[in-house]
N, C-alpha and C positions, 0 to 999 in steps of 0.2 A: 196351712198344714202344720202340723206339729213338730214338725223337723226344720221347718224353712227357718226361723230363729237360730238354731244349732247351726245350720250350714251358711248363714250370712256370715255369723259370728266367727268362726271357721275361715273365711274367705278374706274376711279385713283384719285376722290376726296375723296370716299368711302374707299380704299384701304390708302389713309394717314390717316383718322383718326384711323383706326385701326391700321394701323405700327408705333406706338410711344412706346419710352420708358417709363417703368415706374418711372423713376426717375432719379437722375444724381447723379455722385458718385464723391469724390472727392474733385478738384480743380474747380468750376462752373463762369462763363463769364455770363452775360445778356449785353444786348444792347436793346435799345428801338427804333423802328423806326414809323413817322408820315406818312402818306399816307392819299390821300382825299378819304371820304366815297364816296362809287359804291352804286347808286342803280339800277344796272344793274338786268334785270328782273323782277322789280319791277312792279307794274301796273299802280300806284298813286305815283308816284315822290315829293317828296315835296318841291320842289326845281326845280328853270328854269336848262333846261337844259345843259352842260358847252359842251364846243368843244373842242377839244382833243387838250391833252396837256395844261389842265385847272389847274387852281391855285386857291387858296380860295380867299373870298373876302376881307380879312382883312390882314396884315403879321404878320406874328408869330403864335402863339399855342391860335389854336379857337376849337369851337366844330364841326366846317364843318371837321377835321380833326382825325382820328380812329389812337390808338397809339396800335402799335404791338412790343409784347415782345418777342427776341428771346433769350434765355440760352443755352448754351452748358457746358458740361465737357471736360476734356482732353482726356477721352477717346471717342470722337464722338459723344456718344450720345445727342442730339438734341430738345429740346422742343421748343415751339412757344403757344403765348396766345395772344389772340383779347384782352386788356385790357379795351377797352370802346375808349369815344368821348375825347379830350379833355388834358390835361397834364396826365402824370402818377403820381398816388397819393401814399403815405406808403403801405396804407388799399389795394390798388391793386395787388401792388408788392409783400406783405405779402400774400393774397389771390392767389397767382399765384404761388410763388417760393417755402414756406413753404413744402406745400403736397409731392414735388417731388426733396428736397433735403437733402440730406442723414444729420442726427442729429450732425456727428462728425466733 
């Protein structure tokens, strides 16, 4: 059926945000990775559309570009945070690591 794609997709989007840990014990890793913003689904595009396997317009670190945080510990467990547009700042990294790193 032509929906059944749509509603799997749907169901294990739903299913990771509720399977995260709630925090990271230990010894903690992050890594920041850039990727170009998707406005997949969107209605109103704000922006011409690129063709696959598109690049930004400018090189290096623009705000056509969404920075994603991932941390782990050594025990597996795993966080990821959408940090915004653009470089990653103190204020973000503080805003993102803090809440789910153990004090010691």
């Amino acid at each position: 059926h032509r929906n059944t794609t749509f509603r799997w997709r749907h169901r294990f989007l739903s299913l990771a945000k509720t399977d995260r840990p709630h925090g990271l014990h230990g010894i903690a890793e992050a890594d920041e990775l850039y990727v170009l913003e998707s406005e997949k689904g969107s209605r109103q595009m704000t922006r011409p559309a690129r063709r696959r396997g598109g690049h930004a317009q400018r090189r290096g670190m623009s705000n056509e570009q969404v920075c994603i945080l991932v941390a782990r510990d050594r025990t597996g467990q795993t966080l990821d945070f959408v940090t915004g547009k653009g470089a990653l700042t103190k204020a973000q990294l503080h805003r993102c690591l803090l809440p789910v790193i153990d004090k010691d």
